[in-house]
ChimeraX commands (.cxc) that place a marker at each C-alpha (Angstrom):
marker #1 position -8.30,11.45,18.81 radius 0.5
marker #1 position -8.91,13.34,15.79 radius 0.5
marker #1 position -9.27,11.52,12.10 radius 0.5
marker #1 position -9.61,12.45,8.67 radius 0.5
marker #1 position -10.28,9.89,6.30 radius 0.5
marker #1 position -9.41,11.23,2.73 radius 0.5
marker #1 position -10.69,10.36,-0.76 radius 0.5
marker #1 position -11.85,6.99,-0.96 radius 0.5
marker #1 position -11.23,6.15,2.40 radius 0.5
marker #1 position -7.98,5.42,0.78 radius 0.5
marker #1 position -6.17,7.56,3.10 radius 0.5
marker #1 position -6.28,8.09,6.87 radius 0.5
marker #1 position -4.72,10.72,8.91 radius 0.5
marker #1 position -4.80,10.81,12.81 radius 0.5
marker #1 position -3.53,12.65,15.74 radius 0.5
marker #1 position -1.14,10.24,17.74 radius 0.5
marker #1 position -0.27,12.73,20.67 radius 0.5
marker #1 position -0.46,16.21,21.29 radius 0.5
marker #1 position 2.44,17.49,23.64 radius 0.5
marker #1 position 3.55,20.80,24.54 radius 0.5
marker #1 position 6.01,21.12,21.51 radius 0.5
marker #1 position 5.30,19.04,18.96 radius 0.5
marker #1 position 2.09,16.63,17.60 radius 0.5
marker #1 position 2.55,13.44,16.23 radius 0.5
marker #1 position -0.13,12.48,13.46 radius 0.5
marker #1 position 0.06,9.35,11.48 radius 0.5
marker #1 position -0.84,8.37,7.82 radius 0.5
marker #1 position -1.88,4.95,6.73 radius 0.5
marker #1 position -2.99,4.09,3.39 radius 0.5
marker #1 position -2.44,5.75,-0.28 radius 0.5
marker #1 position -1.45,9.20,0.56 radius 0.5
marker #1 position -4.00,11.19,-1.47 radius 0.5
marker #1 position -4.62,15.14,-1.72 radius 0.5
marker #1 position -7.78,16.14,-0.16 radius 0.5
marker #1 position -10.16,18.33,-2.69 radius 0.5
marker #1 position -10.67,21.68,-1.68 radius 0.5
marker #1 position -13.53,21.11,1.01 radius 0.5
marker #1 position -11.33,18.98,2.59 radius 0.5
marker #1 position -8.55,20.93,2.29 radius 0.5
marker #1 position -10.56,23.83,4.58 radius 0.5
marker #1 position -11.54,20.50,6.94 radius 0.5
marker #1 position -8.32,18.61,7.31 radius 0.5
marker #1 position -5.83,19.73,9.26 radius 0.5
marker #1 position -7.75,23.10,10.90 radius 0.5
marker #1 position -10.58,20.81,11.84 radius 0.5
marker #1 position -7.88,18.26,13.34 radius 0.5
marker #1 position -5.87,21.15,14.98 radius 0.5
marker #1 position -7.49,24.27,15.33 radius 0.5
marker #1 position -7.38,27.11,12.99 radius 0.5
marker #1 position -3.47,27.93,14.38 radius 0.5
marker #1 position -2.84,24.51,12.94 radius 0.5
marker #1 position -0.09,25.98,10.84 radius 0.5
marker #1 position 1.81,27.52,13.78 radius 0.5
marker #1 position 2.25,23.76,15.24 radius 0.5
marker #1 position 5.21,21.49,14.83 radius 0.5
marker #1 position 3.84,18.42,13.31 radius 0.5
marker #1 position 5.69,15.27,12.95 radius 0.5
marker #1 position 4.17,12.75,10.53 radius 0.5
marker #1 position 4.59,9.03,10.37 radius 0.5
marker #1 position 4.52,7.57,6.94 radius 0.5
marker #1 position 5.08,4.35,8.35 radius 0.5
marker #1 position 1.56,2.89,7.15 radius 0.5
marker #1 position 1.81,5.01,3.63 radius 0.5
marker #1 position 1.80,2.79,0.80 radius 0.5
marker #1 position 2.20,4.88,-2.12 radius 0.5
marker #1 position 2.18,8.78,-2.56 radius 0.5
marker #1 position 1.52,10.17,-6.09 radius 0.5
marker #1 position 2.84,13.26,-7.31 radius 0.5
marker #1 position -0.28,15.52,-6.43 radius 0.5
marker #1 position -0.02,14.42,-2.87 radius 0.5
marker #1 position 3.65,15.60,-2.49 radius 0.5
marker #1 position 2.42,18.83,-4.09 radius 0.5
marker #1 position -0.09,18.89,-1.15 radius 0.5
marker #1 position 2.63,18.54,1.06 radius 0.5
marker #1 position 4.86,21.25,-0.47 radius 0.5
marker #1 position 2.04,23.61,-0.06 radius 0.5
marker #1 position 1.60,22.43,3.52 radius 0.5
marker #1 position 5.36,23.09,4.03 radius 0.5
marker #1 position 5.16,26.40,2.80 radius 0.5
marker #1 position 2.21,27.37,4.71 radius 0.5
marker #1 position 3.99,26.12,7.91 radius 0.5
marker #1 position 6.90,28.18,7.18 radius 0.5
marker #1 position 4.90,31.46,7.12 radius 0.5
marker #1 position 2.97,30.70,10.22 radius 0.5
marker #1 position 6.49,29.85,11.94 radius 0.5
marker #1 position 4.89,26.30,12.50 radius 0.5
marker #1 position 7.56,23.28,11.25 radius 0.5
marker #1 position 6.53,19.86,9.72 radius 0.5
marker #1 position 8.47,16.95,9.35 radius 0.5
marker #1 position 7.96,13.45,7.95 radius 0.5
marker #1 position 9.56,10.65,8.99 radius 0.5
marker #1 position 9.60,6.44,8.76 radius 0.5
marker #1 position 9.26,6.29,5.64 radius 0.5
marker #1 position 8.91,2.49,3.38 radius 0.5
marker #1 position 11.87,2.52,1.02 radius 0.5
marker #1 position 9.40,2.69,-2.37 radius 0.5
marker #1 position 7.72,5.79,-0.98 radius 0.5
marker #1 position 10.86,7.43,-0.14 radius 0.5
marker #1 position 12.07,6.61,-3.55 radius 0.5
marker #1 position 9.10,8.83,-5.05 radius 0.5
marker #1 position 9.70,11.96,-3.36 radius 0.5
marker #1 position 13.34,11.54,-3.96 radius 0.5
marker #1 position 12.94,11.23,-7.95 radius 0.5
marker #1 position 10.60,14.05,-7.71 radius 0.5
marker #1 position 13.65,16.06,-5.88 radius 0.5
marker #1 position 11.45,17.19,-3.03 radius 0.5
marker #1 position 13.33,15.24,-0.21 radius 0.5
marker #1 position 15.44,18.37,-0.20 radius 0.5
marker #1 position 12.95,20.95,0.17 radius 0.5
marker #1 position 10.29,19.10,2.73 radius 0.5
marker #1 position 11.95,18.16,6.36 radius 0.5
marker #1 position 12.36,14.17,5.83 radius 0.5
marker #1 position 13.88,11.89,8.08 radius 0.5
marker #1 position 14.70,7.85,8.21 radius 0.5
marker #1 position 13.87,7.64,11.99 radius 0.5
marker #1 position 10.85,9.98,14.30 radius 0.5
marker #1 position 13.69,10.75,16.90 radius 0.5
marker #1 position 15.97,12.06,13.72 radius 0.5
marker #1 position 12.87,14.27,13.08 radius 0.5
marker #1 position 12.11,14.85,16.52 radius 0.5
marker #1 position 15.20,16.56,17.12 radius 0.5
marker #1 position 15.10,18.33,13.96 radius 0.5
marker #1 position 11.92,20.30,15.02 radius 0.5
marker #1 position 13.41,20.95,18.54 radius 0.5
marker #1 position 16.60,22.19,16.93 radius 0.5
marker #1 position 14.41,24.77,15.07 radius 0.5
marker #1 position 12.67,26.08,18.34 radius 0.5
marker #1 position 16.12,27.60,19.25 radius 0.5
marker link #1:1,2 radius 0.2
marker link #1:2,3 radius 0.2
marker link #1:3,4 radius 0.2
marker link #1:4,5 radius 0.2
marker link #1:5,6 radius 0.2
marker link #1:6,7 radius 0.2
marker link #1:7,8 radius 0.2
marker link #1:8,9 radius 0.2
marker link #1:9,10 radius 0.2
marker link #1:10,11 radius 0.2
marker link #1:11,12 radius 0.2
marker link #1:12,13 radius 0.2
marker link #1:13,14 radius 0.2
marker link #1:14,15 radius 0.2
marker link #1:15,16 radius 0.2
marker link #1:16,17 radius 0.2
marker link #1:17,18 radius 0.2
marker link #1:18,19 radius 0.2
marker link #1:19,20 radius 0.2
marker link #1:20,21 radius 0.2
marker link #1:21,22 radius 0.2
marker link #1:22,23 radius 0.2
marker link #1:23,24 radius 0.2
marker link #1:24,25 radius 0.2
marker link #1:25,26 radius 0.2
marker link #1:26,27 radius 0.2
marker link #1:27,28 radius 0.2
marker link #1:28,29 radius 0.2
marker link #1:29,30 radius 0.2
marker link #1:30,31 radius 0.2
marker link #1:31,32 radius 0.2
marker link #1:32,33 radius 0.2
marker link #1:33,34 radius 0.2
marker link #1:34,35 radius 0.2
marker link #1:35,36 radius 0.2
marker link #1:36,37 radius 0.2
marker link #1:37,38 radius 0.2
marker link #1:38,39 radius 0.2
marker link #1:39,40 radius 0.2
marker link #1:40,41 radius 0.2
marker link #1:41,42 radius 0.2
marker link #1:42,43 radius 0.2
marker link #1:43,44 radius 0.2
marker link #1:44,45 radius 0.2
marker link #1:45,46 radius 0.2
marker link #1:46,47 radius 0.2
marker link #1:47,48 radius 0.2
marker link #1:48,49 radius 0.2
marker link #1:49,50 radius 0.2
marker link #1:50,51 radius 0.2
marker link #1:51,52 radius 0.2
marker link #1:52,53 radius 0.2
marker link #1:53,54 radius 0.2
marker link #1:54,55 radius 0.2
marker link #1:55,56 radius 0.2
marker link #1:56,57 radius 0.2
marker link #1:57,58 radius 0.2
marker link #1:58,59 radius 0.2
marker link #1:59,60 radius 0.2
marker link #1:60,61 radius 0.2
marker link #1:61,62 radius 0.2
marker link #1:62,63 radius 0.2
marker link #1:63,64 radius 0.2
marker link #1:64,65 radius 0.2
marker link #1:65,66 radius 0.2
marker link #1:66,67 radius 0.2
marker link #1:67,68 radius 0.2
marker link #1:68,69 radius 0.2
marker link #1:69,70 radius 0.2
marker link #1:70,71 radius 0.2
marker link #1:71,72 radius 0.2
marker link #1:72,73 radius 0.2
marker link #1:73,74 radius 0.2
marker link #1:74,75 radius 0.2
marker link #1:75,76 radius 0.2
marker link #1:76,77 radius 0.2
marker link #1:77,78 radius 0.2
marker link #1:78,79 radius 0.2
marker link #1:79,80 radius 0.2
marker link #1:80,81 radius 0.2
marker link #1:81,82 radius 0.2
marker link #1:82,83 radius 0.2
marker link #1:83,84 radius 0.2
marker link #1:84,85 radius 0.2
marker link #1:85,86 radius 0.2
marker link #1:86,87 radius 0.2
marker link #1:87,88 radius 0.2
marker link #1:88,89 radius 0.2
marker link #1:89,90 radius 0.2
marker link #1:90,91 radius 0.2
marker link #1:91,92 radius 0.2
marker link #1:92,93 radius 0.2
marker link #1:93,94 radius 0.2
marker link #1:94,95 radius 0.2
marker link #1:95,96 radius 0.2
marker link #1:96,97 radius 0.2
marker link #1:97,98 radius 0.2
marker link #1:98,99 radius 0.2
marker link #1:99,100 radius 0.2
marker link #1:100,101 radius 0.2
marker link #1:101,102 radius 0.2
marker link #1:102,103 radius 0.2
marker link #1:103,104 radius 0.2
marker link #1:104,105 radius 0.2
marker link #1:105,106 radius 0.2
marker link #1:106,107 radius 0.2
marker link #1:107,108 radius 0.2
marker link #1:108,109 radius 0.2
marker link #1:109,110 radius 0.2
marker link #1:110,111 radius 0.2
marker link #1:111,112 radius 0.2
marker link #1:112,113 radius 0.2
marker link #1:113,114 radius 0.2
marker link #1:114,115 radius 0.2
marker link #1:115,116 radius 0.2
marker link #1:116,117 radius 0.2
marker link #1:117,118 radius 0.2
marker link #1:118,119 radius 0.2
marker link #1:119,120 radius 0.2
marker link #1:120,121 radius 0.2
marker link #1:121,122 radius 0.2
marker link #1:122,123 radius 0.2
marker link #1:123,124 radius 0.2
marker link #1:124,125 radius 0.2
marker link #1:125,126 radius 0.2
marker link #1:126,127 radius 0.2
marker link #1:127,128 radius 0.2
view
């Protein structure tokens, strides 16, 4: 499987599963921003330059803290998704982490859910 290891090694991002409509990546760690080099490597490297087209569920299960430049990563990921006609959606969240992107208000622009089923179904909702 397919890993990028962000800044520090304080992050790491893999591919869980690939399946016809929808691929499952995880995050463990401090959810960092890659720079720009890894910005051009991260995700196209992991899954192909159409990367954006995808539906991606992420598990930020094993995130232990995401600072505010990391959520702007993620807004720009969400937009770029959008365009593409791809969808991305977070999920499993630990309470503290959850609490960050909700005092930053961005839990109601990027697609997060409690559970990876709730998200699941999100994404296959949006294939209709």
């Amino acid at each position: 499987m397919s890993q990028y290891t962000g800044l520090g090694n304080y992050m790491k991002m893999r591919i869980a599963s690939i399946e016809p409509n929808v691929v499952r990546m995880t995050v463990e760690g401090e959810f960092q921003p890659p720079n720009a080099e890894e910005q051009s490597q991260g995700l196209a490297a992991m899954l192909g330059d159409t990367w954006a087209s995808k539906r991606v569920l992420i598990d930020f299960s094993g995130v232990r803290m995401a600072g505010s430049a990391a959520i702007g990563w993620l807004l720009t990921l969400q937009r770029q998704f959008r365009q593409a006609g791809g969808r991305l959606a977070l999920h499993s969240m630990r309470p503290d982490v959850a609490r960050s992107f909700k005092l930053l208000r961005v839990d109601s622009v990027l697609n997060i859910f409690p559970e990876e089923h709730m998200a699941l179904e999100a994404l296959e909702a949006s294939n209709a």
